[in-house]
PAZAPA-4460 file (N, C-alpha, C; in steps of 0.05 Angstrom, whole numbers, plus 32768, in hexadecimal, padded with zeros to 4 digits):
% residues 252
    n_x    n_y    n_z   ca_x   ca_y   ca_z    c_x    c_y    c_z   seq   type   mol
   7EAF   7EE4   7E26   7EC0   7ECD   7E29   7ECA   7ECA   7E46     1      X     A
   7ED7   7EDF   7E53   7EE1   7EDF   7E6D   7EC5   7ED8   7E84     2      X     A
   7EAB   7EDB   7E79   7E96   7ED2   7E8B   7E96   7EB0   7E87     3      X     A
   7E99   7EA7   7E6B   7E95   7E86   7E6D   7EA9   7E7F   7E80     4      X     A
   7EC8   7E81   7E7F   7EDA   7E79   7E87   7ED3   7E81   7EA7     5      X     A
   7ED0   7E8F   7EB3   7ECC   7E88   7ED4   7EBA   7E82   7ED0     6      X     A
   7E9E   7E79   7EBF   7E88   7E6C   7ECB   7E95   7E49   7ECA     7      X     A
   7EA6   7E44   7EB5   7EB1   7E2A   7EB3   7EBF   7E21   7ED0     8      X     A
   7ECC   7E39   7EDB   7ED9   7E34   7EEB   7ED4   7E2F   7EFE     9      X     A
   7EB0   7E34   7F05   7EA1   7E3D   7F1C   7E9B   7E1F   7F1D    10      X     A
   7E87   7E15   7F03   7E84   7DF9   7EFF   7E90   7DE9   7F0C    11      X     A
   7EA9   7DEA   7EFE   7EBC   7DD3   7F0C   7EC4   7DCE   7F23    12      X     A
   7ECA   7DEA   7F35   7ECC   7DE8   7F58   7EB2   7DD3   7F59    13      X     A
   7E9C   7DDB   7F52   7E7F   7DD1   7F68   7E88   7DB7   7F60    14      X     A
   7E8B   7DA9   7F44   7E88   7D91   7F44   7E92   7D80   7F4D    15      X     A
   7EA2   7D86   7F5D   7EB5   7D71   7F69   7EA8   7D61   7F79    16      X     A
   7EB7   7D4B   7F7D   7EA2   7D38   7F92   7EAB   7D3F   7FAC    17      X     A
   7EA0   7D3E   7FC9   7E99   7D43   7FE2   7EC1   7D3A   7FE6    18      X     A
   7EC9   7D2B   7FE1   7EEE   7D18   7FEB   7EF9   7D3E   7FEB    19      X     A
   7EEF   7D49   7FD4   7EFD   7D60   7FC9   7F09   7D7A   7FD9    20      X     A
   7EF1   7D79   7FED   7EFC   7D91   8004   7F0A   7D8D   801F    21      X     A
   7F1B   7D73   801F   7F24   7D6F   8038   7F44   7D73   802A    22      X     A
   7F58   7D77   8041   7F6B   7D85   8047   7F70   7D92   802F    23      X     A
   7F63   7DA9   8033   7F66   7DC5   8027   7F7A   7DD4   802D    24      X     A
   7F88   7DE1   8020   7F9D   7DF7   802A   7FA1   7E0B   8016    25      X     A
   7FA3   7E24   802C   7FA0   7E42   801D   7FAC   7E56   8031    26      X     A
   7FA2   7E6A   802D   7FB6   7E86   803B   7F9A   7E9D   8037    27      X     A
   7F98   7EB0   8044   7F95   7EC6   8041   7FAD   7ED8   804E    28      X     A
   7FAF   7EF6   8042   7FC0   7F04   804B   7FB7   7F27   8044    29      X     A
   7FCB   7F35   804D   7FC3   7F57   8048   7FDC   7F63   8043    30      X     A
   7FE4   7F76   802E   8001   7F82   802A   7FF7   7F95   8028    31      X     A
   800A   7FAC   802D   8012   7FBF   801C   8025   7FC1   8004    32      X     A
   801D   7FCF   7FF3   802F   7FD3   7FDB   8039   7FF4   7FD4    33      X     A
   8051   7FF2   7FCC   805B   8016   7FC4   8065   8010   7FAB    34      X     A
   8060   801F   7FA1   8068   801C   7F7C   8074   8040   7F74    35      X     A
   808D   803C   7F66   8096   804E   7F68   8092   804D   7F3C    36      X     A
   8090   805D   7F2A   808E   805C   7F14   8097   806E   7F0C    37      X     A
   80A6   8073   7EF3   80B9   8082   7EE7   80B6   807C   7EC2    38      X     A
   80B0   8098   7EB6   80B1   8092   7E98   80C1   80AC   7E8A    39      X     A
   80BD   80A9   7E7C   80CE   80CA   7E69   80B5   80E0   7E6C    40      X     A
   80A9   80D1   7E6B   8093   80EC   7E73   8087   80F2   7E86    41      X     A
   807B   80E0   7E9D   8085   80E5   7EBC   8081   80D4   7EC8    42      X     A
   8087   80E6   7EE0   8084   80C5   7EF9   8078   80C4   7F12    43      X     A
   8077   80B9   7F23   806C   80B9   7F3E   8068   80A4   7F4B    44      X     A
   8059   809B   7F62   805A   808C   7F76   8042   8091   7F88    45      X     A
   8034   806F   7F92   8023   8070   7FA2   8023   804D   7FAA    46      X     A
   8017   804A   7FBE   800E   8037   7FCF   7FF8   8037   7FD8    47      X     A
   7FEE   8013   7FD2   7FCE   800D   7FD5   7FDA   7FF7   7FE4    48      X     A
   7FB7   7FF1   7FF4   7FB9   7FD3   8008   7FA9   7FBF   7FFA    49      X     A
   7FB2   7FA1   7FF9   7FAF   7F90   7FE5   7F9C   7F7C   7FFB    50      X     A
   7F89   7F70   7FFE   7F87   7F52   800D   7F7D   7F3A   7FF8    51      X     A
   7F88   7F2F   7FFC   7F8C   7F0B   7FE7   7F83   7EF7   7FF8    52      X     A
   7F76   7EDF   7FE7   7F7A   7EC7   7FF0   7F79   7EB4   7FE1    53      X     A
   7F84   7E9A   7FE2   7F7F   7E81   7FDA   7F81   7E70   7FE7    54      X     A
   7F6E   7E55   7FD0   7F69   7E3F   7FDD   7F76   7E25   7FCF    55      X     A
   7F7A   7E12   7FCE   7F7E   7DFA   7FBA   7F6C   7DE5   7FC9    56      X     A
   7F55   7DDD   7FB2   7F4B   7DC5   7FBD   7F4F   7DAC   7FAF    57      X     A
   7F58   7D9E   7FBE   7F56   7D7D   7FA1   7F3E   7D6D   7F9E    58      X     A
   7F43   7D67   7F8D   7F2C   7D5B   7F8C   7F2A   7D32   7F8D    59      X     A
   7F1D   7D2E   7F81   7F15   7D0E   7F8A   7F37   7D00   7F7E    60      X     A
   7F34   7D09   7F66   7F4B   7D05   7F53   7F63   7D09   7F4E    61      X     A
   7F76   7D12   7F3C   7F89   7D1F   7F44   7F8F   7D31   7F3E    62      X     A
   7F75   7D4B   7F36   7F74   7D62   7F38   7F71   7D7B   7F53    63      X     A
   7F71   7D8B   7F4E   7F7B   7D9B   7F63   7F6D   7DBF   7F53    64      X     A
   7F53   7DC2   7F59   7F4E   7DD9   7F5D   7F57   7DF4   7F6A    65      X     A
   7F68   7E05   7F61   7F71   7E1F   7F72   7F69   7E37   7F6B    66      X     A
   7F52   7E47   7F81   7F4B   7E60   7F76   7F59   7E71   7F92    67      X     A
   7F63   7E83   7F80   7F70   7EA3   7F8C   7F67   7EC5   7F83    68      X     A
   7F63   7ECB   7F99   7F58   7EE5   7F8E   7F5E   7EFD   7F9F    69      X     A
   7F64   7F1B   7F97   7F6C   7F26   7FA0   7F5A   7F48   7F9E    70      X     A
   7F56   7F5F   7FB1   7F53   7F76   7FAF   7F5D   7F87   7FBA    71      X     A
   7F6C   7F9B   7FA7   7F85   7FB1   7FB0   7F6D   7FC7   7FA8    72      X     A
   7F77   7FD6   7FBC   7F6A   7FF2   7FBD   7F84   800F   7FC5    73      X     A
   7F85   8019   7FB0   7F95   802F   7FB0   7F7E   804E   7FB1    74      X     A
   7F95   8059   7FBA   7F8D   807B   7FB2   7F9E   808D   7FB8    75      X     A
   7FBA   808F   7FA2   7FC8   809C   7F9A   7FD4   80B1   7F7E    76      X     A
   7FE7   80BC   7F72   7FEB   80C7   7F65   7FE3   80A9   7F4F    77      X     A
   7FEF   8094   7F46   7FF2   8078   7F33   7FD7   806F   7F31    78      X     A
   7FC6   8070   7F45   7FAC   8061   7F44   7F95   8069   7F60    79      X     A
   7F82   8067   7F4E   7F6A   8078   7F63   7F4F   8061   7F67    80      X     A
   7F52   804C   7F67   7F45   8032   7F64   7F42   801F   7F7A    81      X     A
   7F2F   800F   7F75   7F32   7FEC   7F84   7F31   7FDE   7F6E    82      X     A
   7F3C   7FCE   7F70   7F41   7FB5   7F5D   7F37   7F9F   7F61    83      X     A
   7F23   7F90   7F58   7F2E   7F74   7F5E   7F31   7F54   7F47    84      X     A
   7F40   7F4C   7F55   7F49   7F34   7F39   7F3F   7F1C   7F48    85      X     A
   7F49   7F04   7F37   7F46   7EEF   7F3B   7F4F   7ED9   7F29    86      X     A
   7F56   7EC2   7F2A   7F61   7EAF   7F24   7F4D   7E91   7F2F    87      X     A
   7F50   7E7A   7F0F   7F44   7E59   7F1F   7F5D   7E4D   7F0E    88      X     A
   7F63   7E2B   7F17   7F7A   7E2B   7F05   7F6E   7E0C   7F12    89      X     A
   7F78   7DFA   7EFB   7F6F   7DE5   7F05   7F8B   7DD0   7EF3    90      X     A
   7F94   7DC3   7F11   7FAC   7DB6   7F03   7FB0   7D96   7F10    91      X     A
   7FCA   7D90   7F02   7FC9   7D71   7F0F   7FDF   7D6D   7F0E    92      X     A
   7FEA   7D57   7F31   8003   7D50   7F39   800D   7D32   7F28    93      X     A
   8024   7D35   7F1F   8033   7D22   7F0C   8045   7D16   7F16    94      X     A
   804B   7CFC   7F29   8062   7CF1   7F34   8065   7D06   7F4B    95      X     A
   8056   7D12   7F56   805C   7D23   7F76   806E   7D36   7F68    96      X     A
   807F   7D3E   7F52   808E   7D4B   7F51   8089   7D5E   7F36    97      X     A
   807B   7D5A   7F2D   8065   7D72   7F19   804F   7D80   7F19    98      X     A
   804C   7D91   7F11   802E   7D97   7F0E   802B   7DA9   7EFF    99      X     A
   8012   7DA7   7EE7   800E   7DB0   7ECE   7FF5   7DBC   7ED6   100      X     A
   7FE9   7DC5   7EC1   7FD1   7DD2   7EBE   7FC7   7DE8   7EB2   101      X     A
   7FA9   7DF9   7EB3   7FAF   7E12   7EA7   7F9A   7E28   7EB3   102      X     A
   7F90   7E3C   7EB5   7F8A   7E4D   7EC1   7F81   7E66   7EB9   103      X     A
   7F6D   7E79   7EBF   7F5D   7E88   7EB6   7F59   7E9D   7ECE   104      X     A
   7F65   7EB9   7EC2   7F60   7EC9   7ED7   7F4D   7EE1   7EC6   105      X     A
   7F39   7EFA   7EDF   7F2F   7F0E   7ED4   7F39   7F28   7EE6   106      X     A
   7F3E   7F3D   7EDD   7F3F   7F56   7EEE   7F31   7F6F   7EE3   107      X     A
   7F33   7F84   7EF6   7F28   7F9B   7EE8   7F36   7FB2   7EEC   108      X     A
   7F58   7FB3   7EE6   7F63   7FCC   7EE5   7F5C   7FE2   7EDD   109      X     A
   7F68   7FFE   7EE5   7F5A   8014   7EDB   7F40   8013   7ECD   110      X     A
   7F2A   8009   7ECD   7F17   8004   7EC6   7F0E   7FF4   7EAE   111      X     A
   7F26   7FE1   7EAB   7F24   7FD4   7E92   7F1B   7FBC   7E9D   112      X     A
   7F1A   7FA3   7E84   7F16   7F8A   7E8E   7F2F   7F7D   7E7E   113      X     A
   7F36   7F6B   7E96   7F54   7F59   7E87   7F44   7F3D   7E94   114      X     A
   7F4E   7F30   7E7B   7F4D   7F0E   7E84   7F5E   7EFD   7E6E   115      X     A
   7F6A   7EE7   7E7C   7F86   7EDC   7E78   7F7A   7EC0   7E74   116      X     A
   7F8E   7EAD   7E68   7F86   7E91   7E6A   7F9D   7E86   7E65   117      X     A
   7FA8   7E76   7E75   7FC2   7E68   7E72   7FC6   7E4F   7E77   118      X     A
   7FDF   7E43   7E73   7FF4   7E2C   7E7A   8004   7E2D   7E93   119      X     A
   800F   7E25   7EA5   801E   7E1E   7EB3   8027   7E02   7EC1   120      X     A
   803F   7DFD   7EC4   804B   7DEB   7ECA   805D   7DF2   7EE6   121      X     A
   8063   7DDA   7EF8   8078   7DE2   7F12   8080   7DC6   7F19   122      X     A
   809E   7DCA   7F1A   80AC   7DB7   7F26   80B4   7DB0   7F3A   123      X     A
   80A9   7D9B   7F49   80B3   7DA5   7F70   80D7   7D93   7F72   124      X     A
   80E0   7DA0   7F7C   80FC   7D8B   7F85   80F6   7D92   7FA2   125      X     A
   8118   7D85   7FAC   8114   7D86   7FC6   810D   7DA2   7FD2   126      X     A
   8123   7DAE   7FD2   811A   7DCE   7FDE   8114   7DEA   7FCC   127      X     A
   810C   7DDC   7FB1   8109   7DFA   7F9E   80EC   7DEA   7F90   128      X     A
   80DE   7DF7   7F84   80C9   7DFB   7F79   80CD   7E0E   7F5B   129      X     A
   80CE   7E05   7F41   80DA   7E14   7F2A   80BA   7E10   7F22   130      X     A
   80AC   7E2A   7F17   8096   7E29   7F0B   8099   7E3E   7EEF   131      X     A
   8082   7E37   7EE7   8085   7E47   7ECA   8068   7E4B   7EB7   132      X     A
   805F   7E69   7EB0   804D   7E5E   7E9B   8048   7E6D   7E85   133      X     A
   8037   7E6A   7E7B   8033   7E7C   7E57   8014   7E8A   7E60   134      X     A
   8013   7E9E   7E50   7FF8   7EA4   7E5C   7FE9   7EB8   7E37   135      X     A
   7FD7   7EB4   7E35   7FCA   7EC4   7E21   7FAD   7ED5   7E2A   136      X     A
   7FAE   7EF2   7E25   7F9A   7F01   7E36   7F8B   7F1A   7E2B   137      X     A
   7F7A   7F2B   7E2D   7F6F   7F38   7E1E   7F66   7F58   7E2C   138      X     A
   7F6B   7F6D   7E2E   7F65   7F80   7E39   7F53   7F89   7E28   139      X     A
   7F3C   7F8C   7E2F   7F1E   7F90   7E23   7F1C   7FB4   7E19   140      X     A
   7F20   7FC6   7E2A   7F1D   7FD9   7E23   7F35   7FE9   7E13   141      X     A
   7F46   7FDF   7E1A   7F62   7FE6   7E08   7F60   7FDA   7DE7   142      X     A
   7F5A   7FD2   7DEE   7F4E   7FAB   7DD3   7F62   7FAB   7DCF   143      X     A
   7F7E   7FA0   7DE4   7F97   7F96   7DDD   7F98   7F74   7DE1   144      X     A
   7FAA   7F6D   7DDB   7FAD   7F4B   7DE5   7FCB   7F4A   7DEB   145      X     A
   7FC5   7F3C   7DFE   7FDE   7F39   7E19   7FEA   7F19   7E12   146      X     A
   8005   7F1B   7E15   800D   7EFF   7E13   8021   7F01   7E2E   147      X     A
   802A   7EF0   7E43   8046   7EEE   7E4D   804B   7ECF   7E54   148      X     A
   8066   7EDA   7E5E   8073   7EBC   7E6B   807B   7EC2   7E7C   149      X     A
   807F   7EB2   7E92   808E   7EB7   7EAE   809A   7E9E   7EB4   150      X     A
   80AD   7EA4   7EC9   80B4   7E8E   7ED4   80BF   7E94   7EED   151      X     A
   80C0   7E86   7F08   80C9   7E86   7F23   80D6   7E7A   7F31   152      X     A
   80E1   7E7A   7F45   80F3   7E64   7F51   80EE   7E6B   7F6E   153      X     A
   80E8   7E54   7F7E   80DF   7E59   7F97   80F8   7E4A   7FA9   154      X     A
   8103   7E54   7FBF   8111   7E3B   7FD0   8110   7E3D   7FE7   155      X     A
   8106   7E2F   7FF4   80FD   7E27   8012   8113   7E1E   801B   156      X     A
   811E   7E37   8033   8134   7E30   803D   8125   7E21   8057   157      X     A
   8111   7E1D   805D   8100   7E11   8070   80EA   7E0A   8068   158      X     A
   80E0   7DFD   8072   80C8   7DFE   8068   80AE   7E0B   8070   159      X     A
   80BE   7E25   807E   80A7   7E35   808A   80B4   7E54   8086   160      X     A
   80CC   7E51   8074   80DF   7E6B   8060   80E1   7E67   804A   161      X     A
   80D5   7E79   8037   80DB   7E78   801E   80E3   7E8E   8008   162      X     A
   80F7   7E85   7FFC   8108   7EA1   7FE5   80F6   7E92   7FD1   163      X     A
   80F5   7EB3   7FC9   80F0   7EB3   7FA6   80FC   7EC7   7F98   164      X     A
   80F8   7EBB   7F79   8102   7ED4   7F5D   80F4   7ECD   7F4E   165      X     A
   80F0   7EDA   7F3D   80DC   7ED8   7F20   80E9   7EE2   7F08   166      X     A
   80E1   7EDD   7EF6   80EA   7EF1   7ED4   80C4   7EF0   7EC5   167      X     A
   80C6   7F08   7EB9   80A9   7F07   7EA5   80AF   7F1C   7E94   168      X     A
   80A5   7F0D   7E82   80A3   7F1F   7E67   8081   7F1E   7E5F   169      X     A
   807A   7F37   7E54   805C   7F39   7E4B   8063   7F4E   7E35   170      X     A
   804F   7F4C   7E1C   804C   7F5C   7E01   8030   7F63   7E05   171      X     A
   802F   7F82   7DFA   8013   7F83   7E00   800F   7F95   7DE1   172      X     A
   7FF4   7F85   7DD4   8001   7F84   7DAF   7FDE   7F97   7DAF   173      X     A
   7FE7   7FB8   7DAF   7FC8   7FC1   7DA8   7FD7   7FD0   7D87   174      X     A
   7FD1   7FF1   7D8B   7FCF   8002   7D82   7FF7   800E   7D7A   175      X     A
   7FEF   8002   7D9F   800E   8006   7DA9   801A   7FE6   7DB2   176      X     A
   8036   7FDE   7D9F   803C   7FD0   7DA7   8054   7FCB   7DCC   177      X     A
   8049   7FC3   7DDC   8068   7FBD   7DE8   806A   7FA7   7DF7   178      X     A
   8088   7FAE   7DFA   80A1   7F8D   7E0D   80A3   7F96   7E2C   179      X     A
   8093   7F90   7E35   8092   7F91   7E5B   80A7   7F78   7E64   180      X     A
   80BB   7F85   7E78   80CA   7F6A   7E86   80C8   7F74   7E9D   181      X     A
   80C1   7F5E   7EAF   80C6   7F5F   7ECC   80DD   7F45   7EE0   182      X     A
   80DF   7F5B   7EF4   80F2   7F3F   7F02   80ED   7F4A   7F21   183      X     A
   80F3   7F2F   7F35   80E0   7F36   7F47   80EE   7F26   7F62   184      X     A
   80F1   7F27   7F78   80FD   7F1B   7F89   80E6   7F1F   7FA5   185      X     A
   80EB   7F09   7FB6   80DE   7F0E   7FCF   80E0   7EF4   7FD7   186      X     A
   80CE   7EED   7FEF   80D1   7EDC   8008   80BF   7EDB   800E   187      X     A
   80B6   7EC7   802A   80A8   7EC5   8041   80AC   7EB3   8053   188      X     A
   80A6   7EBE   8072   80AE   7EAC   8087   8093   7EA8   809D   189      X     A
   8091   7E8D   80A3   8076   7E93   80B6   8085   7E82   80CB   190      X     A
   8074   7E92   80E3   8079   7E90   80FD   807A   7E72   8105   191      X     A
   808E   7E66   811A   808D   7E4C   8123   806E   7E4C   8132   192      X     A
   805D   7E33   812A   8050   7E2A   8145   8037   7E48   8139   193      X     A
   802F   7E49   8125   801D   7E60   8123   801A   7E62   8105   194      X     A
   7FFF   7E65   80FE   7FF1   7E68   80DD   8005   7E7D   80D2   195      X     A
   8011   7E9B   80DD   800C   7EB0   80D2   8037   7EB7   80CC   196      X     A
   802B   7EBD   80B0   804D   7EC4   809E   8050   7EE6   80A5   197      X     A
   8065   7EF0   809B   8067   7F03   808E   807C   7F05   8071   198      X     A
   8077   7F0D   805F   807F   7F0F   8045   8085   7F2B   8031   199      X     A
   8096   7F25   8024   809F   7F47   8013   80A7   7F38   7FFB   200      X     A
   80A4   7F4A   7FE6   80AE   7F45   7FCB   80AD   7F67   7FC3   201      X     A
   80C7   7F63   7FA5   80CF   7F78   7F95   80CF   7F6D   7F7A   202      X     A
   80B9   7F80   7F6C   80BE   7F83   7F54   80CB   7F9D   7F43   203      X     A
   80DD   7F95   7F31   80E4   7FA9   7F1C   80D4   7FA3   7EFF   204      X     A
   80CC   7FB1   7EF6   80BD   7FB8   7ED8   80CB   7FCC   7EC7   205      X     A
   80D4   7FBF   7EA8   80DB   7FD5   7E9B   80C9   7FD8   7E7B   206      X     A
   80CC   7FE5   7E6F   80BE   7FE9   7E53   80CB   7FFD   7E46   207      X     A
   80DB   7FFD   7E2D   80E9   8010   7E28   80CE   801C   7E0B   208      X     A
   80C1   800F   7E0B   80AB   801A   7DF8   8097   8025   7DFF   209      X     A
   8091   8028   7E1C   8083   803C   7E31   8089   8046   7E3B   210      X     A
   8092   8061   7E25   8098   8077   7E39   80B9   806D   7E43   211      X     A
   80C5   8052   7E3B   80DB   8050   7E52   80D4   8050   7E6B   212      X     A
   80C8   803E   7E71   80B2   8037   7E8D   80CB   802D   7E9C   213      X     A
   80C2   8034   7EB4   80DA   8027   7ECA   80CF   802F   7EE7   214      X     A
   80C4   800C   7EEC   80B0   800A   7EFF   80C1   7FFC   7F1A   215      X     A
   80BB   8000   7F37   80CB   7FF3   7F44   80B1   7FF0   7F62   216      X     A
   80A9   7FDF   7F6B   8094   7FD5   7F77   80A0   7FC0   7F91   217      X     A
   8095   7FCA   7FA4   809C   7FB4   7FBB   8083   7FB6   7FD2   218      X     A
   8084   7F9F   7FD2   806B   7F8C   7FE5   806F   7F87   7FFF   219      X     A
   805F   7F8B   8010   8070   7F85   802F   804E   7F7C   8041   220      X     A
   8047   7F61   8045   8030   7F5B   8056   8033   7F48   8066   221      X     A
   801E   7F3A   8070   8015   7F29   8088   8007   7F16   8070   222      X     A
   8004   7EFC   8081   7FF4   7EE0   806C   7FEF   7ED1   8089   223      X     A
   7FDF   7EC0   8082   7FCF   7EAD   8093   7FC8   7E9A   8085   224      X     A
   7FDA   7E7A   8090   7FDB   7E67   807A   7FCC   7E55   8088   225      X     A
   7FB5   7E4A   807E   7FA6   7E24   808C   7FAB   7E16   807B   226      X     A
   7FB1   7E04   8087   7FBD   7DE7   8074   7FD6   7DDB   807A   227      X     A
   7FEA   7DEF   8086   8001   7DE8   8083   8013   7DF1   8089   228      X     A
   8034   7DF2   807D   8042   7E04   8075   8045   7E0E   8069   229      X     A
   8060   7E1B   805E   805C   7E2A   8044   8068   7E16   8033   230      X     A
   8073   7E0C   8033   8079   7DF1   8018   8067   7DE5   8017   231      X     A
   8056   7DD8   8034   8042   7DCC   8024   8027   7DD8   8019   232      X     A
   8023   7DEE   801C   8016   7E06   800B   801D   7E00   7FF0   233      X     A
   803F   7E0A   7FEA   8040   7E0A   7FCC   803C   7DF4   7FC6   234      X     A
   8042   7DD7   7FCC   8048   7DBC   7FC2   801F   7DBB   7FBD   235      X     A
   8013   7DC6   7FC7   7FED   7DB8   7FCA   7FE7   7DD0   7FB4   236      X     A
   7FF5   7DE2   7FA5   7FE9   7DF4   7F92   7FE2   7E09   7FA1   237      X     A
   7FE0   7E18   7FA8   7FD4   7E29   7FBE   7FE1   7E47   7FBF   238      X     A
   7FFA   7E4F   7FB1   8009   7E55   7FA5   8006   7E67   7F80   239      X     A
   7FF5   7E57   7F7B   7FF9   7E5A   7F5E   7FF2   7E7E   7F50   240      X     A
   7FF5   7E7F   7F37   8002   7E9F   7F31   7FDF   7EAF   7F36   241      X     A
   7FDA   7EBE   7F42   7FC0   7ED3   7F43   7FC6   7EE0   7F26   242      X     A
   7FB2   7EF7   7F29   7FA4   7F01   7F09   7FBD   7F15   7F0C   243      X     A
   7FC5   7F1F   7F22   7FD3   7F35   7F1C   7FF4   7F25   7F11   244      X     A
   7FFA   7F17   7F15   8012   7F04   7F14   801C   7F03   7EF1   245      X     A
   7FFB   7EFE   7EE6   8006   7EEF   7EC9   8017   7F05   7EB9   246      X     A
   8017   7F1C   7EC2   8016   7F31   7EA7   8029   7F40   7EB8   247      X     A
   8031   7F3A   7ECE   8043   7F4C   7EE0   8039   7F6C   7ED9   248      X     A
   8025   7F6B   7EE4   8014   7F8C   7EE8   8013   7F8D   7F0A   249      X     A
   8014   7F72   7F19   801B   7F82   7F30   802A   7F70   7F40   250      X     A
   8034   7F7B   7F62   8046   7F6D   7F74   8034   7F5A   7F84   251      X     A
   803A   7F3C   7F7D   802B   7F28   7F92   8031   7F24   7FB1   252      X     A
***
């Protein structure tokens, strides 16, 4: 199933008509991440380097293609891996001040396969951006099924500064049932008169049915935005949640 769905997704980029690839806007970037983890039975800590990118293209219509994709490579006590995910999400602007749609990501944690398929919605006002979505997903080798919800709040104290916070909840319904919550704060600011940001986010994760999991994660990199600024990044889609995002399994 997770092969139809990016081949659908693959489809639909090509088909766009030629109007579709002009003013494009996206980011690449590189972080580091440190993740510190704590359970009743033990704990530890390590840090991997992550590099991401996305694009949003529109198309003839008033859809708006956005693919993002990311590969973290650790080798610590938590994880001895490269990763990589990916996300396509294909949505559409409502009165300049909505946008709906839904979205399909794949990854390959610890050597499993996860793939997600969701809803999302975002509301632009003047200086905040409220987004939100539902997501339903499947970890192949676990043979669990993943459900969450998230939601964010972005506010551009500039339009080339921006705060954020998040809330997520995910159930992950195998053998073993559990209630994952996360909550998450961060920023970014890019340079006057120059493509290139720098950005940090913190996540906390808890699970009292794992172990009493108590996860605490912070992100600190460089980005490189074409297209724009950073509002008008988020306002063109460009922005939207990566694979690692839906299920809050990692720091964006």
């Amino acid at each position: 199933m997770k092969t139809q769905l990016f081949a659908a997704a693959a489809v639909l980029a090509l088909a766009v008509s030629a109007p579709a690839f002009a003013q494009q806007i996206g980011s690449v970037g590189a972080a580091v991440n440190y993740t510190n983890l704590d359970t009743n039975l033990a704990s530890g800590n390590g840090s991997s380097v992550k590099i991401d990118g996305a694009i949003a293209i529109p198309t003839a219509s008033a859809w708006t293609v956005t693919v993002n994709g990311d590969v973290s490579i650790s080798d610590n006590d938590l994880s001895q891996e490269t990763v990589a995910s990916g996300a396509a999400h294909l949505t559409t602007k409502i009165s300049d001040s909505w946008r709906v749609g839904g979205f399909t990501t794949l990854s390959r944690p610890s050597n499993d396969t996860l793939w997600a398929v969701g809803a999302e919605a975002h509301k632009y006002l003047d200086k905040v951006t409220l987004s939100g979505l539902a997501a339903y997903g499947q970890s192949n080798n676990l043979n669990a099924d993943l459900y969450a919800v998230r939601g964010e709040a972005r506010y551009f104290v500039t339009d080339d500064f921006r705060l954020d916070g998040g809330l997520g909840y995910s159930r992950v319904d195998a053998n073993l049932k559990a209630d994952v919550w996360d909550a998450n704060l961060g920023g970014e600011y890019k340079f006057a008169n120059s493509g290139w940001s720098t950005f940090g986010k913190y996540v906390h994760t808890e699970s009292s049915d794992l172990a009493d999991l108590k996860s605490d994660a912070v992100k600190i990199g460089v980005r490189y935005t074409f297209g724009g600024s950073l509002k008008a990044r988020d306002a063109a889609g460009a922005d939207l949640a990566t694979a690692g995002d839906v299920f809050g399994f990692s720091v964006r």
